[in-house]
C-alpha positions as CSV (number, residue, x, y, z in Angstrom):
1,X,47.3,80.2,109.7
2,X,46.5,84.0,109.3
3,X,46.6,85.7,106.2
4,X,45.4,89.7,105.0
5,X,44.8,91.5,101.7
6,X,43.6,94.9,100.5
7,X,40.3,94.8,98.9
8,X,38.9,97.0,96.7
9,X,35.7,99.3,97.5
10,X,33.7,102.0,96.3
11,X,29.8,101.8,96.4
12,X,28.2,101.4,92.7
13,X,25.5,101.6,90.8
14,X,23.6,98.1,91.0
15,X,25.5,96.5,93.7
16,X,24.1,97.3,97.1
17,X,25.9,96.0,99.7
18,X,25.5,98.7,102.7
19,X,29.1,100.0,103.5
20,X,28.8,102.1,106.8
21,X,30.7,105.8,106.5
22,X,30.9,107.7,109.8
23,X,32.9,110.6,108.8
24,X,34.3,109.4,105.1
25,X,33.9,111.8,102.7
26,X,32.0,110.7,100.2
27,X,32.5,111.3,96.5
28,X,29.5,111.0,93.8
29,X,30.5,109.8,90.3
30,X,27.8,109.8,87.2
31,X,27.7,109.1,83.7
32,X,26.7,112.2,80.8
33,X,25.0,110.0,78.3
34,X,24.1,113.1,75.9
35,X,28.2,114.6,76.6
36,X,30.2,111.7,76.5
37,X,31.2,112.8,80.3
38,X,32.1,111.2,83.4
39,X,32.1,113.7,86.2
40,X,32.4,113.8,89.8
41,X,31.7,116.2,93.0
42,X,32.2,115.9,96.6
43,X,28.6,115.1,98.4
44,X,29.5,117.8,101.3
45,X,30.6,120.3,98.7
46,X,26.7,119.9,96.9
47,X,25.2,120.3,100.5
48,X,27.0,123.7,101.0
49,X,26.9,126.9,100.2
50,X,28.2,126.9,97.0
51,X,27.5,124.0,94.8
52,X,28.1,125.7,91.3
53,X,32.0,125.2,92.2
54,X,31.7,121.3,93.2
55,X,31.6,119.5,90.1
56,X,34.8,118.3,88.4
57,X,34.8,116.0,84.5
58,X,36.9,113.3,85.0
59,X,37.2,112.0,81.5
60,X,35.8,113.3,78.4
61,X,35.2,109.7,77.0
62,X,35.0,111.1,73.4
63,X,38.5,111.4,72.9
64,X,39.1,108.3,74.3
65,X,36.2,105.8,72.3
66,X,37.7,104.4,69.5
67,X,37.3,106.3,66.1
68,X,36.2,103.2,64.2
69,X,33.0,103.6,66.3
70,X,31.1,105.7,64.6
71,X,27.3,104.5,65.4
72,X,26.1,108.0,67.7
73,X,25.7,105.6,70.4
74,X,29.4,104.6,70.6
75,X,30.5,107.7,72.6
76,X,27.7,107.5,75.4
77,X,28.7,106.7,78.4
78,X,26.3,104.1,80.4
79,X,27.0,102.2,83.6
80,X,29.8,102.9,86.3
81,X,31.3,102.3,89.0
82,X,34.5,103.3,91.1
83,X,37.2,101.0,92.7
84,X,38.7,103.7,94.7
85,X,41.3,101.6,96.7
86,X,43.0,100.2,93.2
87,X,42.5,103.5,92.1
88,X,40.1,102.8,89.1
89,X,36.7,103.9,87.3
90,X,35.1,101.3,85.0
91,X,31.9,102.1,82.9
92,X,30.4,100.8,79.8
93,X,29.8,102.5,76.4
94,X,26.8,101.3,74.6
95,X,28.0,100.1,71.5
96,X,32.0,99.8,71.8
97,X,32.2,97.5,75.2
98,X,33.7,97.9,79.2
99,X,36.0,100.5,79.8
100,X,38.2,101.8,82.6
101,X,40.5,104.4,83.7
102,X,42.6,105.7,86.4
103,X,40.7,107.8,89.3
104,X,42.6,111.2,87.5
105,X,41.3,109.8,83.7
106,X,44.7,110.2,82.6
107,X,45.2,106.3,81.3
108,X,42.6,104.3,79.9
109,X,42.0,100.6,78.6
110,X,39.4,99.2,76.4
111,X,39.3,96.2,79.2
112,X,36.1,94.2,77.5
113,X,35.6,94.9,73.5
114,X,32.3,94.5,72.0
115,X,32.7,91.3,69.9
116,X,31.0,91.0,65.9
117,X,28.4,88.5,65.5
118,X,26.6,87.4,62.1
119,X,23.9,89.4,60.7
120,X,20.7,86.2,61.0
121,X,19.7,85.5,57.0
122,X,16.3,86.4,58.2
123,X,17.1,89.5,58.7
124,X,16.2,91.0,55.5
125,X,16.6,93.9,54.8
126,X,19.6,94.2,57.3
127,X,18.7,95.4,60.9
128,X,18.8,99.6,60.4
129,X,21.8,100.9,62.0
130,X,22.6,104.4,61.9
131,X,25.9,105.4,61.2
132,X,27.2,101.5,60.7
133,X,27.7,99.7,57.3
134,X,24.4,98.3,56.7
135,X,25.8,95.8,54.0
136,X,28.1,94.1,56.4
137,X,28.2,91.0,57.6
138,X,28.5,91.8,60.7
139,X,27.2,93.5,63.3
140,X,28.4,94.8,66.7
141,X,27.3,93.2,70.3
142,X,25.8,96.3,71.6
143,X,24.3,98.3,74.9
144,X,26.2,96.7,77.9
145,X,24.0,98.1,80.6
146,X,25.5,97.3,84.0
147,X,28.9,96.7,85.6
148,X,29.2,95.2,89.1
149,X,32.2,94.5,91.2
150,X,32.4,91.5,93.1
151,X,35.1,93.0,95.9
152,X,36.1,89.8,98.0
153,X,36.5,87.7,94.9
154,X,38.0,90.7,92.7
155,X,35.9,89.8,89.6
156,X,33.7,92.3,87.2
157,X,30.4,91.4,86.6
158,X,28.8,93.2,83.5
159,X,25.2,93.0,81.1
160,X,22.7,92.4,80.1
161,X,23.5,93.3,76.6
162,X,22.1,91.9,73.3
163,X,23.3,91.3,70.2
164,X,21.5,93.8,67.9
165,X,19.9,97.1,68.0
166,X,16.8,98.8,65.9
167,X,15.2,102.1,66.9
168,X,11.5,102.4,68.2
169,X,9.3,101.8,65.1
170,X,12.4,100.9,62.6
171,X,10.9,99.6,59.3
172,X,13.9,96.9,59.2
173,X,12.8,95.0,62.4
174,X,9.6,92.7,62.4
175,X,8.5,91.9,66.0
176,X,6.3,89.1,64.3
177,X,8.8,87.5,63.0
178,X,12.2,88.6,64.6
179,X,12.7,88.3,68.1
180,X,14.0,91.8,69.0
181,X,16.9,91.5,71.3
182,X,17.0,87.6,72.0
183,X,20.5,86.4,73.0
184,X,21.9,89.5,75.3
185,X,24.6,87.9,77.6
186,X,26.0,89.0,81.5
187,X,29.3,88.1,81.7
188,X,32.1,88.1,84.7
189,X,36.2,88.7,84.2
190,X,39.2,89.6,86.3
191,X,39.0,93.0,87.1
192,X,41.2,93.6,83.8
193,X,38.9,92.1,81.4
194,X,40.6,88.8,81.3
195,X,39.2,85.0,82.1
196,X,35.6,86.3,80.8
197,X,33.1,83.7,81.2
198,X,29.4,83.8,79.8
199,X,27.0,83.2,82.9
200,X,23.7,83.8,81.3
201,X,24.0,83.5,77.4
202,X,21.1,83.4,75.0
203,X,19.0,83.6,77.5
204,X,17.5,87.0,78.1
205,X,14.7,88.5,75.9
206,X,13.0,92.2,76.0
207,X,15.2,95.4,76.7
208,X,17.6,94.4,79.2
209,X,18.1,97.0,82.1
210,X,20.8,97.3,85.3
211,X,22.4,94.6,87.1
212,X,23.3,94.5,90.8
213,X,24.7,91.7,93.3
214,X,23.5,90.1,96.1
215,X,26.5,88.5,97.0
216,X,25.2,87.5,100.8
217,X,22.4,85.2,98.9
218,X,24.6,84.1,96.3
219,X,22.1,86.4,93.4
220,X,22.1,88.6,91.0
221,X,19.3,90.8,89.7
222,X,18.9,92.7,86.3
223,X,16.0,94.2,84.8
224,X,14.0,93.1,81.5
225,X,11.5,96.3,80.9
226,X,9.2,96.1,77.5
227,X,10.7,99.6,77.0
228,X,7.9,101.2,75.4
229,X,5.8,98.1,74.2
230,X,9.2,96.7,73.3
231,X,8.4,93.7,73.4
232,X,7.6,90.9,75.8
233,X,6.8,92.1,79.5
234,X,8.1,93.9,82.1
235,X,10.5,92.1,84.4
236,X,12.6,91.9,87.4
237,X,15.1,88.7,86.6
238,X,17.1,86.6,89.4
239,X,19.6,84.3,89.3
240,X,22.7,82.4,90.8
241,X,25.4,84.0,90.2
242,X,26.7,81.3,88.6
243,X,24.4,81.8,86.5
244,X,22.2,78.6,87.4
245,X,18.9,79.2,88.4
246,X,17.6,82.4,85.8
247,X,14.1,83.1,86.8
248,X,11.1,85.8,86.6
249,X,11.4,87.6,90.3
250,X,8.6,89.9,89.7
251,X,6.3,90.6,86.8
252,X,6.3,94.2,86.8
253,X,3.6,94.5,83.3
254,X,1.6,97.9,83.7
255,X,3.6,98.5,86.6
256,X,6.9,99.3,86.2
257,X,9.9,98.7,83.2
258,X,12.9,98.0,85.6
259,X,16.3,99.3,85.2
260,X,18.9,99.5,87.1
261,X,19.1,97.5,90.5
262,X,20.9,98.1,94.1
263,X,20.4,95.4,96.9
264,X,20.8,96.2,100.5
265,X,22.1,93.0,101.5
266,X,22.2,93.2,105.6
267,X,17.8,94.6,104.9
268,X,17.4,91.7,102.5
269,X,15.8,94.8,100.2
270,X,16.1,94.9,96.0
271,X,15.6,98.3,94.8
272,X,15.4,99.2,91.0
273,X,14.6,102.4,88.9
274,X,11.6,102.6,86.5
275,X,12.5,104.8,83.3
276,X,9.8,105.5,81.6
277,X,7.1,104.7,84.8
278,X,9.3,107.7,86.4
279,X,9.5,106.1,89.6
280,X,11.7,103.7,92.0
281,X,10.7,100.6,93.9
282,X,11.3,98.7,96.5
283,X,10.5,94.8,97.3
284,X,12.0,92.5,99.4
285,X,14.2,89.4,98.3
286,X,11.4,87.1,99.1
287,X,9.3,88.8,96.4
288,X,7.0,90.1,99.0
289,X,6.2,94.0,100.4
290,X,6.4,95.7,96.3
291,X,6.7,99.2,97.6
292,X,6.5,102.7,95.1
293,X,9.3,104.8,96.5
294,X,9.3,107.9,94.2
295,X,7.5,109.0,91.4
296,X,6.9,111.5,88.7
297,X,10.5,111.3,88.5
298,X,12.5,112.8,85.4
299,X,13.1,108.6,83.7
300,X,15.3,107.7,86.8
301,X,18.2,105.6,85.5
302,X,21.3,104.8,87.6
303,X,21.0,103.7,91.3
304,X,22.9,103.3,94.6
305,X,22.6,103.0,98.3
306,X,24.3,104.5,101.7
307,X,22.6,102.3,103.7
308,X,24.4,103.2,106.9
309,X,23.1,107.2,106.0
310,X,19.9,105.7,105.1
311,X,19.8,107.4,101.4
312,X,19.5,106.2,98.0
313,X,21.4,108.0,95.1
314,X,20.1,108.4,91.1
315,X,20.4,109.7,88.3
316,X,17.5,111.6,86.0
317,X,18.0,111.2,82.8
318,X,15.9,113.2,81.1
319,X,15.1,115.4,84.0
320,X,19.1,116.3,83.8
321,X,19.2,115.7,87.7
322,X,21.5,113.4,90.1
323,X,19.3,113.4,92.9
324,X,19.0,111.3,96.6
325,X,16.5,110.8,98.8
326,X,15.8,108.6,102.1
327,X,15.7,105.0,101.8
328,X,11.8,105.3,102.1
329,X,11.2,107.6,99.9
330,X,11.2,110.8,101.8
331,X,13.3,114.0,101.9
332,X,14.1,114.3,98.0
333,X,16.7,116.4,97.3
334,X,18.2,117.4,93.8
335,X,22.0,117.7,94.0
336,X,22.8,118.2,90.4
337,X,21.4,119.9,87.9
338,X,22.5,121.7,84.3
339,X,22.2,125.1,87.0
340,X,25.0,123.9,89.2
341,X,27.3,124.3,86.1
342,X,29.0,127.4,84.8
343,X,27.8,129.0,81.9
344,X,28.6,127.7,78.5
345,X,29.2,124.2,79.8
346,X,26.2,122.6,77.9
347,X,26.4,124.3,73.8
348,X,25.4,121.3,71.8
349,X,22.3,121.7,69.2
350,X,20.9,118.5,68.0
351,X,20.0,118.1,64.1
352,X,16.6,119.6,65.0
353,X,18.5,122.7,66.2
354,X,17.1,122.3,69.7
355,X,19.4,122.4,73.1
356,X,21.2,119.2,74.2
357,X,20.6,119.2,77.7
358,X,22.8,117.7,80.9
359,X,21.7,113.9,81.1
360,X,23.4,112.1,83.8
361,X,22.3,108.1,83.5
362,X,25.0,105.8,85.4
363,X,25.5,106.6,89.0
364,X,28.2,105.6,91.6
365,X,28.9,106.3,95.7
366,X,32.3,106.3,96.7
367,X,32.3,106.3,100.2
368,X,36.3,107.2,100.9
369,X,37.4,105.9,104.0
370,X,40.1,102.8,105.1
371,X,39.9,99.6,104.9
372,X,41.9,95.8,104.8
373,X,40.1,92.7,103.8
374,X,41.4,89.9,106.1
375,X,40.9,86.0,106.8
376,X,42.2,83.6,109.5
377,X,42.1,79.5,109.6
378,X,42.2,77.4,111.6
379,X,41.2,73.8,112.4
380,X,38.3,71.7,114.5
381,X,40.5,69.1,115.7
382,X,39.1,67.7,119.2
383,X,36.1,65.3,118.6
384,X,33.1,65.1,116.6
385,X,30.1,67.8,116.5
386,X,26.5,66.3,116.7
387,X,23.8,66.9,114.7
388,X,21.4,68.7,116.8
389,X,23.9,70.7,118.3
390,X,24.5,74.4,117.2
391,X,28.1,75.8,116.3
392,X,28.4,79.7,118.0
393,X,31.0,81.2,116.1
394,X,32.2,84.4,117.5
395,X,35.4,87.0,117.2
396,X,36.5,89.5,118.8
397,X,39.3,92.3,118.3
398,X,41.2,95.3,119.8
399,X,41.8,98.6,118.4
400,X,44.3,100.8,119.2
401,X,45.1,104.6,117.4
402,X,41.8,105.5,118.2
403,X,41.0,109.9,119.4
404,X,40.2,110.5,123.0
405,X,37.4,113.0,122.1
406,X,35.6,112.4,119.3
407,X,33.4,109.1,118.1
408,X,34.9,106.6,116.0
409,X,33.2,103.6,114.2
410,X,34.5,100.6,112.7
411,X,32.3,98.3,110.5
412,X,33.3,94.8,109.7
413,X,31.4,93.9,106.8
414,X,30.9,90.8,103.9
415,X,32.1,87.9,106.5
416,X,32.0,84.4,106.2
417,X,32.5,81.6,107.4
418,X,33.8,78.4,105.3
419,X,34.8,75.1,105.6
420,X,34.2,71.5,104.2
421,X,33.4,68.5,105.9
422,X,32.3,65.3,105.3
423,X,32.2,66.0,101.9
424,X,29.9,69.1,101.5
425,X,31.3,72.6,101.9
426,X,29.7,74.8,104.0
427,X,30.0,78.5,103.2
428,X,28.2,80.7,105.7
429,X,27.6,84.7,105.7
430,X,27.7,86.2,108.9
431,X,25.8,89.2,109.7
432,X,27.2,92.3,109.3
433,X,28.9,94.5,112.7
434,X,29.4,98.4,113.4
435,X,31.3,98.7,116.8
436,X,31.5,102.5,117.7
437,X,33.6,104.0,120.4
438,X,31.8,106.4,122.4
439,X,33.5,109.3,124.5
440,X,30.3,109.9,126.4
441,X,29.5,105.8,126.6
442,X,30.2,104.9,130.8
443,X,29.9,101.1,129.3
444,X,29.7,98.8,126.8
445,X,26.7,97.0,125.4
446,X,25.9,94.7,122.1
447,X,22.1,94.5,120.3
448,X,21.4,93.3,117.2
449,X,19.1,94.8,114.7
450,X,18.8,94.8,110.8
451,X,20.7,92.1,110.1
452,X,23.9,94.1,111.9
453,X,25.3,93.5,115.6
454,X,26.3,97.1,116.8
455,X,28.4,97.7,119.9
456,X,28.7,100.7,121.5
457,X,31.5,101.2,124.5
458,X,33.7,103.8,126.5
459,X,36.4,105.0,124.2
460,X,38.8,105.6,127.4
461,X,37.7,102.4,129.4
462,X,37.1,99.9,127.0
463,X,39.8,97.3,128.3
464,X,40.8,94.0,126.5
465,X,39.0,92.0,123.8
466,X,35.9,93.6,122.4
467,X,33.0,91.8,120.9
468,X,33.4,91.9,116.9
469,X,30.6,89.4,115.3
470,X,28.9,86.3,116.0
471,X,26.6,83.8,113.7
472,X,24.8,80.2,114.8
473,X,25.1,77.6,112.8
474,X,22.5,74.8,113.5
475,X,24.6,71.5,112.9
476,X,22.5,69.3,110.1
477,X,21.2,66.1,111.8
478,X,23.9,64.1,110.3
479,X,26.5,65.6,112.6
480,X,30.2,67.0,111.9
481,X,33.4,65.0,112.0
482,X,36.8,65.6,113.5
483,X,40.1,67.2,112.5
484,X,38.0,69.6,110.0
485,X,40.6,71.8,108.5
486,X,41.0,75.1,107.3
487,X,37.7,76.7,108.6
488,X,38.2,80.3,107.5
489,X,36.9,83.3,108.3
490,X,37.1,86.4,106.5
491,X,35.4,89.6,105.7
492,X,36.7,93.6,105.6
493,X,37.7,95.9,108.3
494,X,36.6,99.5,107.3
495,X,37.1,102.8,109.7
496,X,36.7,106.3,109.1
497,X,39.9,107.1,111.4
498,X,43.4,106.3,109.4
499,X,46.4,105.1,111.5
500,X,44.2,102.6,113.2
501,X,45.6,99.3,114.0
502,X,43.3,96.1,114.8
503,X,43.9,92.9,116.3
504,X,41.3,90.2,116.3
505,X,40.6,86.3,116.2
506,X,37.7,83.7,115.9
507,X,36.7,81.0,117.9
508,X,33.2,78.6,118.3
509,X,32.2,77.2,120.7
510,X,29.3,74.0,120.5
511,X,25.8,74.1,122.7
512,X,23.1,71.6,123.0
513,X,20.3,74.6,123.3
514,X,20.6,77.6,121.4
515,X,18.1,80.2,119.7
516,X,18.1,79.1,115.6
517,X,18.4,82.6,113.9
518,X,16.2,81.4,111.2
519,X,13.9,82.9,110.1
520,X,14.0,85.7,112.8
521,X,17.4,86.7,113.6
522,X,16.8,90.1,115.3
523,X,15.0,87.8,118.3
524,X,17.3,84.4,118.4
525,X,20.5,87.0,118.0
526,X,19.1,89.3,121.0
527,X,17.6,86.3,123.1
528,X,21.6,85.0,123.8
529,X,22.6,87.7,126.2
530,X,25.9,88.4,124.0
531,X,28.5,90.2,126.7
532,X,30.5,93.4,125.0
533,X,33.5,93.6,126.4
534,X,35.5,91.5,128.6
535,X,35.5,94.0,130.8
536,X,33.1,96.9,131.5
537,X,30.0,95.9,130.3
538,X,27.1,97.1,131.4
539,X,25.8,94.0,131.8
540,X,27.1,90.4,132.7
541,X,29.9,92.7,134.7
542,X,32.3,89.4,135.3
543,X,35.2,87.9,133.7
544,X,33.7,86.0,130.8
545,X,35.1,86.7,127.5
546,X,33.9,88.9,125.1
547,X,30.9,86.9,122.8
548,X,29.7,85.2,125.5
549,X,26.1,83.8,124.7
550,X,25.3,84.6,128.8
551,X,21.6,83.6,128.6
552,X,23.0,80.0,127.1
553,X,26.2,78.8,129.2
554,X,24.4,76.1,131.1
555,X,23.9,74.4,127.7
556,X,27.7,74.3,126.6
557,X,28.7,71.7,125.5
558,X,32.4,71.8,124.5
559,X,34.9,74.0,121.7
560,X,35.5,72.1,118.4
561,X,38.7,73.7,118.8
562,X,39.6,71.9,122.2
563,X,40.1,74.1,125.2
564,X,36.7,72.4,126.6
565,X,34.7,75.4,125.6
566,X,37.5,78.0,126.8
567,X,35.0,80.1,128.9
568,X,31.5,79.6,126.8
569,X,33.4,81.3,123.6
570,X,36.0,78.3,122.0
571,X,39.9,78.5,121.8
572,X,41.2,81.4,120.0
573,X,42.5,81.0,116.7
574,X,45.6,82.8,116.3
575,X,45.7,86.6,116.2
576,X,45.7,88.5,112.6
577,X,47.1,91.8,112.9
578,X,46.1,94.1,110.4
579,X,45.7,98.1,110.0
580,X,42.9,99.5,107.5
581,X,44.4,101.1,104.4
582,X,43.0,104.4,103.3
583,X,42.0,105.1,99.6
584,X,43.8,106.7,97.4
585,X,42.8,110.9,96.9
């Protein structure tokens, strides 16, 4: 069985997953809280010579927020994020719901509305809301702060929110007696809004911040600042993203009032924004190595990654700046700012008759490019697997389309590998690849570092099957039975050369002795000797296959698959032919 679909991508704000680039060109979106603005520029264009010219609006959300809204709040644009391949921007409003619209902002759809809820009878006088009917009933759910996509499963993750709002210092809010914001909700949909399902409900206290995936570990992170001594601690949350599981990942008090959050999966690396501490963080998803990143920042809101550039992306909201910087800190750079606009473009006075200044909050990467999501099964059907044993499953590929003359790189990203048996289902990630064909490479050779194998080889003499990824998978004790079914793998193909056509399979093969890549891949991965290429290879220049474990083959011990190992790699499951679709301008 093979099977392929397209996938959606675009990097965004709170989800980190490292998608490599080469050559894409890359497209930076960002919120105008204070304008009601979503806007866009080209991240070559703000490098050049002239980056007055760069920036375009894509959508002037005030004429699009419902007119009913009329609480100042309702036209300010918060969160977003881009699906560039389906052709969409989503973002969030902070008092009328989740929106989207087409990448030109000519159609829009209120996808996810803010629903009323009953004004508490201890609420007395009613909770001050300016602008709203302060003798209704009602009230609306407000402040939806992040919006996540979930691109293999196609689903929209979005909050925290909570339920009610009351400025800094409002008379009509007791914090002895009222628990300000108790009850804020994240929530996941179908990328239209539909099938919404409350994950976390009721259950988050204190301002809530940002929230970003970690869809490797199964996680997801949002922050819980006090907000200016509003009103519990200050937080960095984790849990399932079933929702199971909510828990206190860092106590930030006195340090830090997280915000929004980006994860680079393949580092195992959580990085979040600190408003009002001006600064950005770093810690890794054990908890451990709390790192200060930035500071005496202008109340840094929005975040996101290029991990394969090695920069981070955000957004200053009150210093009016979308700014980047490497991914430890150094080599700030501002790349927006109210200059880099014409004249006349900012002309609001507030009721104080003072300036309204550019104040860019959510942030998003689109990194452009081509790309197919794809998935093969096929079945163990020759004996049993013992415990004990470890399962080295391995795929390789071809590529054809590819220039003579100049490097190209193709990244296979967000595998896994899945299968039940025996009763349990097994769903296993497998590290990320970036395979780049070299003109000036005389021959091919694999290492693995940061969670990623990378394969360099010839782009003239690169011959048949080339090594793609590989993960070990220690069987438990209890062994694995026969005729397993429909073990799947799947994961996106994305290049930055269009017209490219790939070809590639799995196969695993079993060994009695192999290095367990927990809890040090980098050394078990590199200890196996993996060959390139079939042919060409700098070293191990013989006819095994490609994803050969050479340093292991005396300890085969046979291919679930049958084909008695089939050369140290498994039988080949059958061959998915795909070709990486580009986005759309």
């Amino acid at each position: 069985m093979k099977s392929s679909r397209f996938v959606v991508i675009g990097l965004l704000a709170g989800l980190g997953t490292g998608w490599g680039q080469g050559a894409f060109a890359q497209k930076i979106y960002w919120t105008d809280v204070l304008y009601g603005r979503i806007q866009k520029a080209d991240v070559g264009c703000l490098l050049g010579p002239n980056p007055s010219g760069c920036t375009v609006t894509v959508l002037d959300t005030l004429t699009v927020v419902p007119p009913t809204a009329t609480h100042p709040g309702a036209k300010s644009p918060n969160s977003v994020t881009v699906d560039s391949n389906n052709g969409r921007i989503y973002w969030s409003e902070f008092w009328t719901g989740v929106h989207r619209t087409t990448l030109d902002g000519q159609s829009t759809q209120t996808i996810v509305p803010t629903p009323p809820m009953p004004i508490h009878a201890s609420w007395n006088p009613p909770v001050f809301l300016p602008g709203l009917n302060r003798e209704s009933s009602e009230l609306l759910r407000a402040d939806i702060q992040g919006i996540a996509l979930d691109r293999v499963k196609q689903l929209l993750y979005f909050g925290p929110d909570h339920p009610f709002e009351s400025p800094l210092g409002s008379k009509y809010l007791n914090p002895k007696t009222d628990p300000p914001f108790a009850g804020g909700r994240i929530r996941r949909s179908n990328l239209d809004g539909s099938s919404r399902v409350d994950l976390l409900a009721n259950a988050i206290d204190g301002f809530p911040g940002g929230l970003g995936l970690d869809l490797t570990r199964n996680q997801m992170y949002w922050g819980n600042p006090t907000s200016m001594g509003y009103p519990v601690s200050n937080r960095l949350m984790r849990a399932n993203l079933d929702g199971s599981n909510p828990d206190t990942f860092l106590s930030l008090d006195n340090v830090c009032d997280p915000r929004h959050v980006a994860v680079d999966e393949a580092a195992g690396q959580v990085y979040f924004t600190c408003a009002f501490a001006h600064a950005i963080m770093r810690v890794k998803v054990d908890g451990s190595e709390l790192t200060l990143l930035l500071s005496n920042l202008g109340t840094p809101e929005g975040l996101t990654l290029d991990v394969p550039h090695g920069k981070l992306y955000f957004a200053e909201v009150n210093g009016g700046r979308v700014s980047r910087a490497n991914l430890d800190g150094s080599g700030y750079e501002v790349l927006v700012s109210e200059q880099s606009f014409p004249p006349g473009t900012f002309t609001k006075v507030n009721s104080e008759g003072n300036h309204v200044p550019f104040a860019p909050n959510g942030i998003a990467l689109d990194l452009g490019g081509c790309l197919v999501d794809t998935s093969i099964s096929a079945d163990f059907d020759k004996t049993p697997i013992s415990g004990g044993t470890t399962l080295w499953f391995n795929s390789s590929f071809n590529a054809s389309g590819l220039p003579k003359d100049t490097p190209t790189k193709v990244y296979f990203q967000n595998a896994r590998v899945r299968f039940t048996a025996g009763g349990s289902a097994y769903d296993l990630p497998v590290p990320d690849a970036v395979i780049t064909f070299s003109p000036d490479a005389a021959c091919s050779s694999t290492t693995f570092d940061n969670n990623t194998w990378r394969t360099t080889l010839p782009t003239r003499r690169r011959g048949p099957g080339i090594f793609l990824a590989g993960l070990a998978f220690p069987v438990p004790p209890g062994g694995l039975p026969r005729s397993i079914k429909g073990v799947t793998w799947s994961g996106t193909f994305r290049t930055d050369t269009p017209g490219l056509s790939i070809n590639w399979h799995w196969s695993a093969a079993a060994y009695s002795k192999f290095p367990n890549p927990i809890p040090h891949p980098e050394a078990a991965y590199n200890a196996i000797g993996v060959k390139s290429t079939h042919v060409f290879a700098c070293a191990y220049d013989h006819p095994d296959h490609a994803g050969t474990p050479e340093n292991f083959k005396r300890f085969l011990v046979d291919g679930p698959r049958g084909g008695e190992g089939a050369k140290w790699t498994g039988k080949p499951s059958e061959t998915a032919e795909i070709q990486p679709i580009c986005s759309i301008p």
